[in-house]
N, C-alpha and C positions, 0 to 999 in steps of 0.2 A: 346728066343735068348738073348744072353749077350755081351758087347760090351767093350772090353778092351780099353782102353783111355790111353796112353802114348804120355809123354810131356819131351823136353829137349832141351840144346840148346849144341851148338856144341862145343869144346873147341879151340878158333883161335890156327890156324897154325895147328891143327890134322885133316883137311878136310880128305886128301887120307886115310887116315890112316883108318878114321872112315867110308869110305864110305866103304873100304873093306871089315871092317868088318861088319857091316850093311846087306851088299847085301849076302856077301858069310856065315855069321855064325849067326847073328839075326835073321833075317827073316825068311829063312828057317826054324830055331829052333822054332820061333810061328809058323810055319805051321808043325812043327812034335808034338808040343802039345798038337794041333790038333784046334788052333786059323787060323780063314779066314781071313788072311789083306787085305783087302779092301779099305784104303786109305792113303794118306800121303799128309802132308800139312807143307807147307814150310812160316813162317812170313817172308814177307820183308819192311814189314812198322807196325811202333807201339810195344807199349810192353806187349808182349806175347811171349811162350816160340818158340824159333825157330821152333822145327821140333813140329808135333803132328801124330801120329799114331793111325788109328782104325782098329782094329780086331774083328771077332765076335765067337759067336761059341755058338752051339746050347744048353749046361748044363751049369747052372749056375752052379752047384757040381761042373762039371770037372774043369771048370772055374779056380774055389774058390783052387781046388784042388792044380792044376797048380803053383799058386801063394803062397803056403805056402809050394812047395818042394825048395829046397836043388839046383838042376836044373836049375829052375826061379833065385834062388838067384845067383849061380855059372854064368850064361847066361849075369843078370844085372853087376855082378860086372867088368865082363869085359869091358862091355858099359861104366862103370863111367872112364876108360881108356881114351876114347877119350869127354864125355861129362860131362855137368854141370848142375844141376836143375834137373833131373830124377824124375817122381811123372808119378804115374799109378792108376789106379781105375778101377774099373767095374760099370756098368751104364747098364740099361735095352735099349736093341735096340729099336730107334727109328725110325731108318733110316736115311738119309743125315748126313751134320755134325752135330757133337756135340761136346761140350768142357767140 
């Protein structure tokens, strides 16, 4: 198992904007990539990046796959629309959080 790691913080004053797109066209989209999101964590004290997102997903391949199409990049660039600080990785599953 591989564990996608995405970090960002939101851009004030686009909250609606970005939840919509978040719920109706991000997420789904790592779930048709064939990423499990499994968590979401929100900072409300200290400096760290606001949101942080974990997905998993059984190929490291497909993974690695995923993140060097056309797709991925099309998917992100809409997101830097409403957010700031964007940074992603893959990390081997641990389980619980990670950063």
């Amino acid at each position: 198992m591989i564990k996608l790691i995405l970090t960002w913080d939101i851009k004030p004053g686009n909250e609606k904007d970005y939840f919509a797109y978040v719920l109706q066209e991000y997420l789904p989209q790592l779930n048709k990539f064939g990423f499990e999101v499994n968590e979401a964590w929100v900072t409300v004290y200290g400096n760290r990046p606001q949101v942080l997102i974990g997905a998993v997903m059984d190929s490291n391949l497909k993974a690695r796959t995923v993140l060097v199409s056309d797709k991925w990049k099309d998917l992100n660039e809409q997101l830097m629309d409403f957010v700031d600080n964007l940074e992603y990785k893959l990390a081997p599953h641990k389980g619980g959080f990670q950063f």
